[in-house]
C-alpha positions, 0 to 999 in steps of 0.5 A: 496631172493628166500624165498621172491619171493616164498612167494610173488608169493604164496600170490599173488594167495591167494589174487587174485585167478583168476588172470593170471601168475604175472610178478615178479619185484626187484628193490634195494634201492640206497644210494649216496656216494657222489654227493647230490640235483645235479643230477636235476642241470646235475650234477655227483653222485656216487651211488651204489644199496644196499641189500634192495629191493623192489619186486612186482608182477603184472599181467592184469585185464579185467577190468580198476581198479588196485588193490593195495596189500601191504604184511606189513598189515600197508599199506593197500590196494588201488584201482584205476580207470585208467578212472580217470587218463589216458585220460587226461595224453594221450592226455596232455604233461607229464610235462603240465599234472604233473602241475595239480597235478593229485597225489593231487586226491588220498588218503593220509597217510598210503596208500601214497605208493601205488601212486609211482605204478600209477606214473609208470601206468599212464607214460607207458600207454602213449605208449598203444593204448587207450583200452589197456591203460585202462586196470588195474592190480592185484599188490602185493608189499613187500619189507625190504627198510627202509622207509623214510631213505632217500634210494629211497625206492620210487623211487625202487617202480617206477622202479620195477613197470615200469620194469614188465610193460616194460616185459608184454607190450614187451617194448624195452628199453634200461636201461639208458633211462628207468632210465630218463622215470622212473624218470619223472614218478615219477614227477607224485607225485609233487617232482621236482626230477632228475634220480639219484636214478633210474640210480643208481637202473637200472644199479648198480653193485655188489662191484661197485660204479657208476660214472653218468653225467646228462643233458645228462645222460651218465654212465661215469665209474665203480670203486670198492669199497675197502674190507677193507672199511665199508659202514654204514647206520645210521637211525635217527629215523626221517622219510624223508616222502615226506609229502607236507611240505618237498616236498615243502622244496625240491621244494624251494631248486631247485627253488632256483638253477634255479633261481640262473641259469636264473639269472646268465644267464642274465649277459652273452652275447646274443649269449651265453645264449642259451647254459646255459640248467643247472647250470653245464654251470657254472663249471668251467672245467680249475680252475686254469684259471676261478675259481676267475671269478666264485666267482666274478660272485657269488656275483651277486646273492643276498642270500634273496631274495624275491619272488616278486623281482625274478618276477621283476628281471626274467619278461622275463622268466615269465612262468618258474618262476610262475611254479617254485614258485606254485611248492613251494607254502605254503613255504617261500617267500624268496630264498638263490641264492647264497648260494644254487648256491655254494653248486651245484656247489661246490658239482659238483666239489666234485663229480668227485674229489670223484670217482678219489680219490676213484678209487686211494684209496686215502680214507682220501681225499674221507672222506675229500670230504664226510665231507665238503659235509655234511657241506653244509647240516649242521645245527648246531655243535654237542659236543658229550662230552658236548652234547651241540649244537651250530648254524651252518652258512656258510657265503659267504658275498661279502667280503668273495667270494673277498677273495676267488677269491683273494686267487685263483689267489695267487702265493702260491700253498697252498693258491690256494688249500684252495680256490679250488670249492670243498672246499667250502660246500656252503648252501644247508641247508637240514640236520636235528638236529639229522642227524648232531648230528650223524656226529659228533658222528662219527667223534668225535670217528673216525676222518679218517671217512666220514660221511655225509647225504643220500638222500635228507635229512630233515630226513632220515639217514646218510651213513659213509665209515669207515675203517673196524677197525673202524666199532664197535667203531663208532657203539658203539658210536652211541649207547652210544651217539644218540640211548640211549638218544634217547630211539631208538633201534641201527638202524645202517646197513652194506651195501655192493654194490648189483646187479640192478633192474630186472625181475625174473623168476618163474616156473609154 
């Protein structure tokens, strides 16, 4: 690390010779162990910091333009006019100014990154007085987060930016809502995104997996993960860019879950309905007793719908829903409430079952949890022997949520549990060919593995937890079954849970 950071601050003064002392910023990139598409929803997940990182230096101009510099020469430079952003965001409220989609103004394509940096700019210079918020900056960024693989290599670019910010304007904040403030920022760039994977990159530690609740966000608990496990990042060679067509995708997965949550919501009495903020609102905390009553209410929701009956059916929150469609514009005019409700809620579920089990080192039951979860992102099933594939649907009819609530209420105790929420993979539906191809590849060669996707899919990567004595065999066979046919080299990591984000200090 040091070799990086004594190098980042030697170019640094080559490319801008007369700029003053750089702040220096890490942020590592996050992989969720388990909790997927629900931190937005209040959700838990389970991430830990990987042994990736982003570094950025950062220091004042006297002028209003903020020069971008990226040490990969593929990125180029970008170069901002503050004047172009900052009045407007100032005198706007953040979520009314980020519906205008100022990051629609800037350049595409390679120089893509470098609006992650104006995202954290344009949010924390709402808090300076006018003259001091438009003055700009000298950055330079490098990094060796995998792009596109689904580890918030983004969202470390917001959070290290907004930690060297935080220390030259003297901002005390504490880390826990400098994770929300960082994840609103990043709503600058149009993805409806919740704090995940800024809680996860603020407030990780090292050999530790971290258990978070959102809405309100809380730190709930640390477990250690186990040394005689592995944690694998197996890239697909699918690049998971936040490109229009895969925000929008992302936007119409979210839309769908608060669709589904004002849907629901009218069929409570009046004086509930004030407390249903989010989806959590439907968990059930007493399974035994509420679990038949939740797959009952399910079939309430309709699995296609069409953009123009969720207008009829939701006029009286007329406002929220034509923000949540424009969010999803250009994408398919039709919704799986039911579907995408049961994933949330079923992955909620998994998501606390995950951490007590880990905590209990029961590893069966946390690949277990990983593998069901991965079936609630699952296109299609993958036979590494015939290397045929097949179409992947999980089906939750009327008929079928009757069954479930029938068997949840059964005086057999092993019927009862095949019907328990976290059993059920729901149908979020964000995996891609290749992704659920390397599921399978593993499982097929190591069936006490979990494997499911990481980040938020449609591309990206897979993360597996293995026992040690597995490691090779798995990796082989990826090479063997995906990398080769493929033509792609092995582009399978160890990674281990690392420190968070920080400044680092430099003499001189």
């Amino acid at each position: 690390m040091q070799n990086q950071v004594d190098n980042l601050v030697r170019r640094f003064y080559e490319l801008f010779p007369d700029s003053e002392k750089p702040v220096i910023a890490r942020a590592p990139g996050r992989i969720n162990l388990l909790g997927q598409h629900i931190d937005h929803q209040g959700g838990f997940i389970n991430p830990i910091a990987i042994n990736k990182h982003i570094y950025i230096a950062l220091s004042r101009r006297n002028d209003s333009l903020v020069y971008c510099k990226n040490l990969d020469p593929v990125f180029g430079e970008v170069i901002y006019e503050l004047r172009d952003f900052i009045p407007e965001a100032k005198r706007t409220k953040w979520m009314d100014y980020v519906a205008r989609r100022p990051a629609e103004r800037l350049p595409r394509g390679a120089k893509h990154w470098a609006r992650y940096i104006l995202s954290a700019i344009v949010y924390f210079h709402r808090r300076l007085r006018r003259e001091e918020s438009l003055k700009g900056y000298n950055i330079l960024l490098s990094g060796d987060i995998p792009i596109a693989a689904g580890v918030s290599s983004s969202s470390a670019i917001v959070v290290a930016t907004g930690l060297a910010l935080c220390e030259l304007h003297n901002f005390r904040i504490p880390r826990l809502k400098l994770a929300a403030q960082c994840g609103r920022a990043e709503f600058f760039v149009g993805t409806l995104s919740g704090f995940g994977d800024q809680s996860a990159i603020l407030l990780a530690r090292e050999h530790q997996v971290a258990h978070f609740m959102f809405f309100p966000l809380r730190l709930l608990r640390y477990v250690r993960f186990p040394e005689e496990y592995t944690i694998l990042l197996c890239q697909s060679g699918e690049r998971a860019e936040k490109s229009a067509s895969v925000r929008q995708t992302f936007n119409h997965r979210v839309a769908s879950y608060h669709f589904a949550r004002l849907w629901l919501k009218q069929l409570l009495p009046p004086t509930e309905r004030d407390r249903v903020h989010c989806l959590r609102y439907f968990l059930p905390e007493r399974e035994s007793e509420e679990l038949a009553h939740l797959y009952a209410l399910l079939k309430h929701l309709p699995e296609n719908v069409s953009s123009a009956e969720i207008r009829n059916v939701l006029s009286a929150e007329e406002e929220t829903v034509e923000r949540l469609l424009q969010d999803c514009s250009g994408h398919k005019a039709h919704f799986d409430l039911r579907g995408v409700c049961l994933f949330g809620l079923s992955e909620m579920a998994r998501a606390r079952r995950f951490i007590r089990k880990l905590a209990e080192r029961k590893m069966s039951e946390v690949a277990q949890i990983m593998n069901i979860s991965h079936n609630g992102d699952r296109l299609i099933r993958f036979d590494p022997k015939t290397g045929e594939s097949r179409p992947f649907y999980n089906t939750y009819s009327d008929k079928r949520l009757d069954e479930l609530a029938h068997s949840a209420q059964s005086r057999k105790r092993a019927t009862r549990q095949m019907a328990s929420l976290w059993r059920q993979p729901g149908r979020y539906r964000c995996s891609t060919h290749r992704l659920d191809q390397l599921v399978d590849i593993v499982l097929n060669v190591a069936p006490t593995a979990g494997a499911y996707l990481a980040g938020g899919g449609l591309g990206g990567a897979i993360i597996v937890i293995c026992h040690n004595k597995d490691t090779d065999h798995i990796i082989n066979a990826l090479e063997r079954n995906f990398y080769i046919p493929n033509n792609m080299p092995v582009l399978v990591e160890k990674v281990v849970p690392s420190p968070p984000a920080e400044i680092i200090r430099v003499a001189g």
